[in-house]
Each structure stands twice: as structure tokens, then as C-alpha cells.
N, C-alpha and C positions, 0 to 999 in steps of 0.2 A: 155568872162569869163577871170578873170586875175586870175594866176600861180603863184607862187613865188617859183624858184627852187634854191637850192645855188647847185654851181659849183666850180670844184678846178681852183685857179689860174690860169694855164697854158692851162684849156680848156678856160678858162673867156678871157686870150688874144688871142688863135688861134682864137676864133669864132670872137673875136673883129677886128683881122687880115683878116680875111677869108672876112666878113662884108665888111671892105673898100675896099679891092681887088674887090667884086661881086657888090658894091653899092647895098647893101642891107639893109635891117634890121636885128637885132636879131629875132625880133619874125618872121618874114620872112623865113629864116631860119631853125630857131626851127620847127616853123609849118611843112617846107617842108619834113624835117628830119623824124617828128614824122609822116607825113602820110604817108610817105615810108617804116618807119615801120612796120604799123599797115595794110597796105595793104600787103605787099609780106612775113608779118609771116603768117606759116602755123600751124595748132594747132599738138603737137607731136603724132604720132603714139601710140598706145597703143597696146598691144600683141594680142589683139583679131582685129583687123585694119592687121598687122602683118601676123595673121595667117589665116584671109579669103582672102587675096592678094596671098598666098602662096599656098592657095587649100586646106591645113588642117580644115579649117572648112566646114562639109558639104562634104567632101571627102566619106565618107560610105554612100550608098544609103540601107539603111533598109526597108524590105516592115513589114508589119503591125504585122506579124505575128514572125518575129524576133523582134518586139521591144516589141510587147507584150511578151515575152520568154524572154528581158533583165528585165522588169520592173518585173517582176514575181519573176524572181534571186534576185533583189537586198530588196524587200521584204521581201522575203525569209531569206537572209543573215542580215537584220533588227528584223527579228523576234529574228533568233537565237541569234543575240548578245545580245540583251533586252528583251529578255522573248516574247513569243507566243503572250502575250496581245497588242504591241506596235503596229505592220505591222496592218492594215487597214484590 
């Protein structure tokens, strides 16, 4: 597959420099470059990555009978905001 990338001047002559130094190629090069890239990037943490690394997720062990007693409350607290009708 062919690329066509523009590049500023001054990388167009290191790499042209770099090139005769290594007896290389560009696209030689470029290839090596990019698959160094794409190999040793890591995709960025997200907060929840974050926080099961950290113990916060999953840190309160609930038995059946406290989470039925939270899901009750927040129903509860559903109803009263939006009328009796809303909560299930």
C-alpha cells in the first residue's frame, strides 16, 4: 500500500541524513518507526481501569440482604421525588 505523508523540511533532511548514515531506506525506516509505535502504545487508563487497580471497585462486600435494603431506599427516594406512581 502506498502513503503519501508531507513532512516539514528539517525532519525531510534528518531522515534523509539519518538514511545515508544507516544505508537504508525511507520507507525502511518509516516502517520500523511506525511499528515501534503501534507495538509498545498502551491504550490510556480510564478511571474505572484506575479504580479496580486501586481496590475501590468491588471494595464493599454486600450480602443479599443489604443490597436488597439499598435498592428498596433508592426506590423509595424515586418515588418521593416523582410521585408514588414512578418507583416499580
Amino acid at each position: 500500500m502506498t502513503t503519501t505523508v508531507r513532512i516539514p523540511p528539517r525532519l525531510e533532511q534528518a531522515l534523509a541524513r539519518y538514511c545515508v548514515e544507516t544505508r537504508r531506506s525511507k520507507s525502511e525506516v518509516i516502517i520500523e518507526l511506525l511499528e515501534k509505535h503501534f507495538v509498545t502504545e498502551t491504550p490510556p487508563r480510564t478511571p474505572y481501569d484506575i479504580a479496580c487497580e486501586t481496590g475501590f471497585v468491588g471494595a464493599l462486600a454486600l450480602d443479599e440482604n443489604t443490597a436488597e435494603n439499598s435498592r428498596s431506599a433508592v426506590r423509595a427516594a424515586i418515588a418521593r421525588k416523582h410521585g408514588a406512581g414512578s418507583a416499580p
